[in-house]
C-alpha positions as CSV (number, residue, x, y, z in Angstrom):
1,X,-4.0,5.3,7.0
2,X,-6.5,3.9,9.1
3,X,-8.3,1.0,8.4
4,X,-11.6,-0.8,10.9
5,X,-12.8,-4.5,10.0
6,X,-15.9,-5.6,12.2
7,X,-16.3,-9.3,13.1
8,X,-18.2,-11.2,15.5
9,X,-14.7,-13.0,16.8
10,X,-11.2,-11.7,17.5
11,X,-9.5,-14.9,16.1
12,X,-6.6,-16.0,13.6
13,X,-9.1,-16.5,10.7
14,X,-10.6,-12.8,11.4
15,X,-6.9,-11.1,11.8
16,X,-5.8,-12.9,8.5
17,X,-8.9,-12.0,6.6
18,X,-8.4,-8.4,7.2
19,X,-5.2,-8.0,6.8
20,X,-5.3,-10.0,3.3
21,X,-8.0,-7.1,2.8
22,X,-5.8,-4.2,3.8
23,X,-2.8,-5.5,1.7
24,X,-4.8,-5.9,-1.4
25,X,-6.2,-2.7,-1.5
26,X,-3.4,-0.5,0.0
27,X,-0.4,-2.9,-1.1
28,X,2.3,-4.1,1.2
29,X,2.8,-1.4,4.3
30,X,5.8,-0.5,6.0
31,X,4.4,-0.7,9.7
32,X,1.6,-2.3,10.9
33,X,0.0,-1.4,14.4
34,X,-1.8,-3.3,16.5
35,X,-3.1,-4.4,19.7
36,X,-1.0,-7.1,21.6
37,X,-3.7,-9.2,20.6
38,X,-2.1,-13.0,20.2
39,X,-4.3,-13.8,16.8
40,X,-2.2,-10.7,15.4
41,X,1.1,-12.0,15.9
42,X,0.1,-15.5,14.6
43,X,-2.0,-13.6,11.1
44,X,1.2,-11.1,10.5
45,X,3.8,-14.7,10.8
46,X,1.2,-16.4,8.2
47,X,1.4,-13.5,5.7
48,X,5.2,-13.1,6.3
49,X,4.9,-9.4,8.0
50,X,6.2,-10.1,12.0
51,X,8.7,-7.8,11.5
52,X,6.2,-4.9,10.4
53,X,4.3,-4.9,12.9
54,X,4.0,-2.3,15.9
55,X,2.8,-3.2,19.1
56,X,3.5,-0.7,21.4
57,X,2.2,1.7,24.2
58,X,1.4,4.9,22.6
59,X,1.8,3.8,19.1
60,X,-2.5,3.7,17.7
61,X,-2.7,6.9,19.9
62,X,-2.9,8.9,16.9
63,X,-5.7,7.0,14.9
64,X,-7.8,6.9,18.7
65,X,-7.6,10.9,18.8
Protein backbone atom coordinates (compact mmCIF):
# COMPACT_ATOMS: atom_id res chain seq x y z
CA UNK A 1 0.00 0.00 0.00
CA UNK A 2 1.09 3.40 -0.68
CA UNK A 3 -0.15 6.21 0.86
CA UNK A 4 0.97 10.55 0.00
CA UNK A 5 -0.18 13.33 2.53
CA UNK A 6 0.73 16.95 1.32
CA UNK A 7 1.50 19.68 3.88
CA UNK A 8 3.09 22.92 3.77
CA UNK A 9 5.57 21.69 6.91
CA UNK A 10 7.49 18.44 7.54
CA UNK A 11 6.90 18.63 11.43
CA UNK A 12 5.63 16.36 14.35
CA UNK A 13 2.02 17.74 14.06
CA UNK A 14 2.06 16.85 10.15
CA UNK A 15 3.77 13.19 10.68
CA UNK A 16 1.08 12.52 13.47
CA UNK A 17 -1.87 13.79 11.51
CA UNK A 18 -1.16 11.50 8.71
CA UNK A 19 -0.37 8.65 10.18
CA UNK A 20 -3.57 8.94 12.61
CA UNK A 21 -5.11 9.15 8.92
CA UNK A 22 -3.49 6.08 7.47
CA UNK A 23 -4.29 3.93 10.69
CA UNK A 24 -7.92 4.82 10.60
CA UNK A 25 -8.55 3.99 7.22
CA UNK A 26 -6.18 0.99 6.66
CA UNK A 27 -6.11 -0.21 10.40
CA UNK A 28 -2.93 -0.89 12.38
CA UNK A 29 0.10 -1.96 9.71
CA UNK A 30 2.82 -4.32 10.18
CA UNK A 31 5.66 -2.01 8.78
CA UNK A 32 5.87 1.32 8.31
CA UNK A 33 8.44 3.02 5.92
CA UNK A 34 9.80 6.17 6.04
CA UNK A 35 12.39 8.68 5.52
CA UNK A 36 14.89 9.19 8.35
CA UNK A 37 13.08 12.25 8.87
CA UNK A 38 13.36 13.07 12.85
CA UNK A 39 9.41 14.29 13.14
CA UNK A 40 8.76 10.43 12.00
CA UNK A 41 10.48 8.82 14.73
CA UNK A 42 8.97 11.26 17.37
CA UNK A 43 4.96 10.73 15.47
CA UNK A 44 5.44 6.64 15.36
CA UNK A 45 6.74 6.92 19.54
CA UNK A 46 3.45 9.19 20.15
CA UNK A 47 1.10 6.56 18.50
CA UNK A 48 3.08 3.65 20.04
CA UNK A 49 4.46 2.19 16.51
CA UNK A 50 8.65 2.75 16.83
CA UNK A 51 9.08 -0.62 16.43
CA UNK A 52 7.13 -0.80 12.98
CA UNK A 53 8.71 1.40 11.42
CA UNK A 54 11.36 0.99 8.45
CA UNK A 55 13.93 3.37 7.82
CA UNK A 56 16.23 1.93 5.63
CA UNK A 57 18.31 2.39 2.40
CA UNK A 58 16.49 0.59 -0.30
CA UNK A 59 13.46 0.04 1.58
CA UNK A 60 10.59 2.91 -0.34
CA UNK A 61 12.49 1.79 -3.49
CA UNK A 62 9.57 0.00 -4.56
CA UNK A 63 6.75 2.68 -4.09
CA UNK A 64 9.53 5.33 -5.97
CA UNK A 65 9.55 2.85 -9.15
Amino acid sequence: MLESFVTKRRDRRAALAFLKKTVKRYASPKAIVTDQLRSNRAAMGQLGNEKRQGTGRWLNNRGES
